[in-house]
C-alpha atoms as one frame of an Amber mdcrd trajectory, in Angstrom:
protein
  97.558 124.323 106.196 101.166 123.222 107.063 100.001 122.212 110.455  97.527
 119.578 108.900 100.059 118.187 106.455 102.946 118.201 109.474 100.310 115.921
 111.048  99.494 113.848 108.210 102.899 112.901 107.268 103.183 112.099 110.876
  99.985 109.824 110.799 101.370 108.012 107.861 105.293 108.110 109.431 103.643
 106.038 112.405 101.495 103.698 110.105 104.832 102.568 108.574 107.240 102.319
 111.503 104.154  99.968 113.463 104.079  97.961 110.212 108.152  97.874 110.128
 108.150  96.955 113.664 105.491  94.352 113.350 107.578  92.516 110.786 110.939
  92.506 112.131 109.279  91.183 115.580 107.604  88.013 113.578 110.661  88.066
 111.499 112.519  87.245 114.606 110.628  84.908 116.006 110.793  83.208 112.944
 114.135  82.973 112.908 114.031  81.719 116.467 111.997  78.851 115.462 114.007
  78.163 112.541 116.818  77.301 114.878 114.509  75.503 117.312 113.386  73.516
 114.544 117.029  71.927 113.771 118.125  71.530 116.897 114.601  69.430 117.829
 113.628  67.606 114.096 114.840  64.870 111.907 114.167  63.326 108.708 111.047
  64.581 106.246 109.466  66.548 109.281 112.253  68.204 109.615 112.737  69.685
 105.815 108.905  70.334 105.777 109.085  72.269 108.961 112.090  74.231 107.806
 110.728  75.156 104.496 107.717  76.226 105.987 109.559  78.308 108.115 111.262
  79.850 105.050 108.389  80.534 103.128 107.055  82.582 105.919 110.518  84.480
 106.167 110.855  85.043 102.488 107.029  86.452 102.609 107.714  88.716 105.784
 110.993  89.945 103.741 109.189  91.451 100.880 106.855  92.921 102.489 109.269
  94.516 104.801 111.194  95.720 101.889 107.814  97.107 100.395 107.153  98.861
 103.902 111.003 100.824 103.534 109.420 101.811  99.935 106.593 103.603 101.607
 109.113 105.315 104.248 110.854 106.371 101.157 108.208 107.534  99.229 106.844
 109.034 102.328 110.425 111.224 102.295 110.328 112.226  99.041 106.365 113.513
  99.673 107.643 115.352 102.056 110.401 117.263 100.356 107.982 118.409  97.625
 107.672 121.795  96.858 104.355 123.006  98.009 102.200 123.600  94.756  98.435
 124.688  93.946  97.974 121.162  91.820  97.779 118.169  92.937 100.936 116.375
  93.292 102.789 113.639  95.710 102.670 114.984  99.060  99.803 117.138  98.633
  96.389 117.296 100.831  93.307 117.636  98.593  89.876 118.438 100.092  87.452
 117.774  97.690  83.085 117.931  98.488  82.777 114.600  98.924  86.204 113.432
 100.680  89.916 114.521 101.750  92.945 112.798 100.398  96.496 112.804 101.491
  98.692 111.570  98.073 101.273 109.840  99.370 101.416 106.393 100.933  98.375
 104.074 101.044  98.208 104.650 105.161  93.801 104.068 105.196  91.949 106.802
 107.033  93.360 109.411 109.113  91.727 112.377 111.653  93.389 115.416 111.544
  91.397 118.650 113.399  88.405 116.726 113.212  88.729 116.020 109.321  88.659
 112.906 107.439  91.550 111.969 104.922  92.272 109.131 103.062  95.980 108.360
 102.623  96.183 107.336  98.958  99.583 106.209  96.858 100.178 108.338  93.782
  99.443 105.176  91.419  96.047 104.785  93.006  93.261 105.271  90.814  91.775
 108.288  93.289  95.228 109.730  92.817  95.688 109.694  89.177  92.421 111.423
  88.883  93.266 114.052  91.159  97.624 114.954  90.235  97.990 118.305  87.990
  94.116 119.149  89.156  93.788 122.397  91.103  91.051 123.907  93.082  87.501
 124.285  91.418  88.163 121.665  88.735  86.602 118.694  88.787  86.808 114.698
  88.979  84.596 111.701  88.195  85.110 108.917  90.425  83.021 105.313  90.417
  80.178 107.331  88.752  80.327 110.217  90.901  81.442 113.693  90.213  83.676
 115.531  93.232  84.731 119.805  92.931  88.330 119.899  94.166  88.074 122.566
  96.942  91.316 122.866  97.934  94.802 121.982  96.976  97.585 122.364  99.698
């Protein structure tokens, strides 16, 4: 069971670094065509270009900083003690799907399984944390038997 969650941390470890990389490149180029912009404009053009410019930096800037939380939380996931509850950093097979709590990283194949990366605050999530195997959970009207907890 290590092996799979070795791999799923990894999965989500690569989701964040693409979406860390992604940002700092158009971050960059923003930047770039900040300075373009006041070396080439004058006038009201030129403020309206330049705040534009901003707003799209200041966006890109949060969500970068929300994209080290995940890394973060993705370290702390990591260092959990393995448990037979669900916790953060735990797989959970259920009947009807496979989660990973830890980051929101979308759907991952792992040894020809299906997870779901979920956050810990998701509603899934909260369902599933302190649950063990053979209890169940009642999900958008359906019921799921947690299988296993690891």
């Amino acid at each position: 069971m290590n092996q799979i969650k070795e791999k799923l941390y990894k999965a989500c470890e690569v989701y964040v670094e693409e979406r860390i990389k992604r940002i700092e490149t158009a971050l960059a180029g923003l930047e770039s065509d900040l300075e373009n912009e006041t070396k080439s404009s004058a006038g009201d053009k030129y403020e309206t270009g330049r705040e534009m410019i901003n707003l799209e930096i200041n966006k890109l800037t949060e969500q970068l900083q929300q994209f080290k939380n995940l890394k973060n939380t993705l370290i702390v996931a990591k260092n959990r003690m393995n448990t037979s509850s669900a916790q953060l950093g735990t797989a959970v097979k259920t009947n009807i799907a496979n989660y990973f709590i830890a980051i929101p990283a979308n759907r991952i194949i792992v040894d020809g399984d299906e997870y779901f990366a979920i956050g810990a605050n998701s509603p899934i999530a909260q369902l599933l944390l302190h649950k063990k195997a053979g209890e169940e959970i009642t999900f958008n009207g359906k019921s799921a038997t947690i299988q296993e907890v690891f």
